[in-house]
N, C-alpha and C positions, 0 to 999 in steps of 0.2 A: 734485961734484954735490950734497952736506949743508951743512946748517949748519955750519960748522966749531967751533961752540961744542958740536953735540952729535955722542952717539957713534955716527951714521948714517942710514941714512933707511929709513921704514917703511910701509908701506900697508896697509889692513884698510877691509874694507866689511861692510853689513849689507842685506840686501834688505827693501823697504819694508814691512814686515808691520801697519805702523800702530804704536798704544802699545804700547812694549816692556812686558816684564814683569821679576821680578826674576832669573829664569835666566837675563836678557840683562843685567843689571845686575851680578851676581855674577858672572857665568862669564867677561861678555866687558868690559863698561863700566869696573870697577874697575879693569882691567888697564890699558885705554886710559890711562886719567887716570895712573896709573905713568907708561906710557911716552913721553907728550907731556913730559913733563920731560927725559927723557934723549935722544931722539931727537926728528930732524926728520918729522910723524906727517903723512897724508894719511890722512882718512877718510871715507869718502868712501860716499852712500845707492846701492845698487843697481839703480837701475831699468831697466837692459837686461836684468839676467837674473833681473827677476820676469819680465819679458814673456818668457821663456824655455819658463815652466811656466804664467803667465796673464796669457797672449798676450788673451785674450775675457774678462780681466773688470780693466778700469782706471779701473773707474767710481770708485773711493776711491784712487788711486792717488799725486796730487797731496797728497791730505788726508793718506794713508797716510805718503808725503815729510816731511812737513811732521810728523807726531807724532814719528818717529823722530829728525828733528834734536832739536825741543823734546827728547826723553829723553836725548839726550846732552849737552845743554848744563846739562840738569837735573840732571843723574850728575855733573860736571864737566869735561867736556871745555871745556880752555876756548880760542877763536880766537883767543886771543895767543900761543898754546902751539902750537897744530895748525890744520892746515888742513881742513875742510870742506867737500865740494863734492859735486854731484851727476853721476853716471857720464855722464847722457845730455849735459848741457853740458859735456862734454871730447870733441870730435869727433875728437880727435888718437886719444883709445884706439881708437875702429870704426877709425880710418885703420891702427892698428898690427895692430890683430884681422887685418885684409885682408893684411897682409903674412905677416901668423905663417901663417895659414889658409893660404897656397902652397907654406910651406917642410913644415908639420906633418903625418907618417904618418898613414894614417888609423887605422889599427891599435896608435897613441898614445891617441888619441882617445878609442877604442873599452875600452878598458882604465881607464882613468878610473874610480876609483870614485864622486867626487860625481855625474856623466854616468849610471853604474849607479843608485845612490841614485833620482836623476830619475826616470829612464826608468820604472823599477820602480812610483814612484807614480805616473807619467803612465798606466799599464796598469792599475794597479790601479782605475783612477776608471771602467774599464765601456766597455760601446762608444760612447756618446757624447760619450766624448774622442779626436782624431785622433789618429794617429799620431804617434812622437819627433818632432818638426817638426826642419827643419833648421836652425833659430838654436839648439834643444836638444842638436841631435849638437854644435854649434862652441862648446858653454858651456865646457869643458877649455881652449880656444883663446881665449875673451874672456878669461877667468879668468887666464891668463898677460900677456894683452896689459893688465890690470890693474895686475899687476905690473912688469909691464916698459916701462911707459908710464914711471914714473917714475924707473926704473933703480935699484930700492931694494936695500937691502943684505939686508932681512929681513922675514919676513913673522910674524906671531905668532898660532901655533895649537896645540890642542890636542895630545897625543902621538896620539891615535886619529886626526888630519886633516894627519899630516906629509906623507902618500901624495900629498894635495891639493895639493900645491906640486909636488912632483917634475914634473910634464911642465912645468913655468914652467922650471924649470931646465934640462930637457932638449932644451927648446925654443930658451931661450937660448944653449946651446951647440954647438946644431945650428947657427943666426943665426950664430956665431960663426966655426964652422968653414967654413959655407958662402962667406962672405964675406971670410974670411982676415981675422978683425979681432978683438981684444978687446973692442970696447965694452960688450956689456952684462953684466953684473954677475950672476953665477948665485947668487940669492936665497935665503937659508937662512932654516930656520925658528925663528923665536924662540919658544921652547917653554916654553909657561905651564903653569901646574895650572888648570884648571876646573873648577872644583866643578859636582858634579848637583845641582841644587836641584827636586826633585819638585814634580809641583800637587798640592794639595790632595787628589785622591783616591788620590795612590800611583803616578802615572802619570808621564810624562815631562811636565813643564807646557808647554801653549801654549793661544795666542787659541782654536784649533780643536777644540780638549777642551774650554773653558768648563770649566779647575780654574786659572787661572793667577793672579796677584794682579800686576797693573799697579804700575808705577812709578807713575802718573799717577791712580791708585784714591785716591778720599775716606778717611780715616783709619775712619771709620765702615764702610766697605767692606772694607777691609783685615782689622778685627777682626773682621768678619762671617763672610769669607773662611776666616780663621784657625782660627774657631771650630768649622768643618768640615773641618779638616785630618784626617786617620784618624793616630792614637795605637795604643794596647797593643792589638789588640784579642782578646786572652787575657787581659784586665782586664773582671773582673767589676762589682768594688764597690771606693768611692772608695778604702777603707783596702787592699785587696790591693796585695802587692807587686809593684811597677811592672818591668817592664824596657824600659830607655832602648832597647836593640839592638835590641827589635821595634817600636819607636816610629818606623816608616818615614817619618814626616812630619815631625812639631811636633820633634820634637828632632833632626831636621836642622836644624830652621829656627832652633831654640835655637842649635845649633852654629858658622850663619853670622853670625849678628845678636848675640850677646852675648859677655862674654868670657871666657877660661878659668875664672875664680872661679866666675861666675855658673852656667858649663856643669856644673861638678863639685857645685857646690850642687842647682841641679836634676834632675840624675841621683842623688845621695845621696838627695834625700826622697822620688823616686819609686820606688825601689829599696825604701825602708825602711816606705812606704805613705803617707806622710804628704803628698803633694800628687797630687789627683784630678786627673784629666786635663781636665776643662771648668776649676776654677781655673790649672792651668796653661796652660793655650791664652789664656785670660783676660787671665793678665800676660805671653806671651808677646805678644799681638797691641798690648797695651799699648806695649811694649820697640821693636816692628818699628815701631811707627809712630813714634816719639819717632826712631829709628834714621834713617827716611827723612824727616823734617819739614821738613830746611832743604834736602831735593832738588825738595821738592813745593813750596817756597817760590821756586823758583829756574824752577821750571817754571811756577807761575802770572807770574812778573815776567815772562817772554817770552812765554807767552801775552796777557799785556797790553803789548807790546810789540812787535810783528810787526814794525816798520817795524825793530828792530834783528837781529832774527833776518834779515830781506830783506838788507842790509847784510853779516854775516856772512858768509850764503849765496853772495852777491855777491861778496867777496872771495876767498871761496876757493876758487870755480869759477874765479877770474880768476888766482888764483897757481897752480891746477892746469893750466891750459891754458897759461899760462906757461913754466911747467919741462917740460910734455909734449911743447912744442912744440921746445925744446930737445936732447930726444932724440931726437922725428921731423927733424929736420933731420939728427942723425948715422945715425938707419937712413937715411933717404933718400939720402945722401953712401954709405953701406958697399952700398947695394943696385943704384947708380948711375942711381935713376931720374930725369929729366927734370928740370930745374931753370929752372921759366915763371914762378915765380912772383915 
């Protein structure tokens, strides 16, 4: 089912949020570009299960698409490496969804923590949001039919999101046993570290806080950004002695963007007093954007270039429906449905 030059096959999505930020670039993008060398990579924008949770707002949705490729191609995900495609032009995964969805408890389902996660903010939003809809109870069940569309060996997530895999596997072995067949391949989790990278106020960053600092931000933006990040704030006066440990922000951000010498330098002079925290936010926003400048260079060439991003896109909705179709032909053979086609 892999490339045989690499060491297996892998799937990971991201739902269309629009311009990523750098929690999506650190935690999940850098990992990407790893693992498109070693393995044969499917990555693929989520847009069935944003309509999961906003079903009633796809007014940016398209546009939304379309920034999240631009930041992976800008991060370096590159289409000679991996494939690219988007969930809703792979028809074959609703076709697998619909089979899993027959064989799957519902009390599988229901147990699901990302399904929990949902639910929990879909309540939170007040009475003028409806009820769990029922494309949100079957998100556990796309979510598998994601991975098992491609028959992947591995799925690569966080230690705190292994739980998120288990009903793909459980799923699949239910498929297996119901059918008296080995085909599909029970998916283990390729278990990365992902760094927390805070926004700017100490919060977890995203678009919906207005604390996040975009991939795709002007370098003038970025240092502006920067410049409000929350530091010591048991630091009175520039000369008082610093501690890096309460510096919930800027020297996190120290820590993912520069390198050890640098790290141990700037915790020694803030410790000792000798670097105020507006000069050091200064050369760090300096540092971030020198750090990010040939991604943001890489992002403007496709932005002035769409007709090769369309291309891209193109191709790897067409190698994904390809190999998915491959596999709906053995569930359809193991399931014994009907063969008209």
């Amino acid at each position: 089912m892999t490339d045989t030059n690499k060491k297996g096959r892998i799937v990971s999505g991201m739902r269309p949020t629009g311009r990523l930020h750098l929690g999506h670039y650190l935690g999940v993008l850098t990992n990407w570009v790893k693992l498109q060398e070693e393995f044969e990579c499917f990555f693929f924008v989520a847009d069935w299960h944003a309509l999961t949770t906003k079903f009633d707002c796809t007014e940016n949705l398209k546009e939304d698409t379309r920034n999240v490729v631009l930041d992976w191609l800008a991060a370096g995900i590159n289409p000679e490496k991996a494939h690219i495609y988007i969930q809703s032009h792979v028809p074959q995964t609703a076709e697998l969804h619909i089979y899993l969805s027959m064989i799957t408890p519902q009390n599988w389902v229901e147990r699901d923590p990302t399904l929990k996660d949902l639910a929990k903010m879909i309540r939170s939003e007040g009475e003028n949001k409806p009820n769990v809809s029922y494309g949100l109870m079957g998100y556990p069940v796309l979510m598998a039919a994601d991975i098992m569309t491609f028959n992947v060996d591995y799925v690569p997530v966080g230690i705190d999101q292994v739980a998120h895999i288990e009903i793909a596997r459980d799923i699949a072995r239910r498929f297996n046993n119901i059918y008296k067949t080995d085909f599909f391949t029970e998916a283990k989790p390729k278990l990365t570290e992902i760094p927390l990278l805070k926004g700017v106020d100490g919060q977890k960053m995203g678009k919906s806080f207005h604390n996040d600092i975009k991939i795709s931000d002007t370098e003038e933006e970025t240092a502006k950004k920067v410049m409000k990040a929350i530091t010591d704030r048991s630091r009175a006066r520039k000369d008082d002695p610093g501690h890096p440990d309460k510096c919930e922000v800027a020297f996190s951000y120290w820590k993912a963007f520069a390198d050890e010498e640098k790290v141990k330098q700037v915790q020694e002079e803030c410790i000792a007093g000798k670097r105020g925290c507006a000069d050091c936010k200064r050369e760090l926003g300096a540092l971030m954007n020198e750090k990010l400048r040939e991604i943001r260079e890489r992002r403007k060439y496709y932005e002035e270039h769409p007709e090769i991003v369309d291309e891209i896109i193109k191709k790897g909705n067409a190698k994904a429906r390809e190999e998915a179709e491959k596999v709906l032909q053995g569930v359809r053979k193991a399931m014994r449905m009907p063969d008209c086609r």
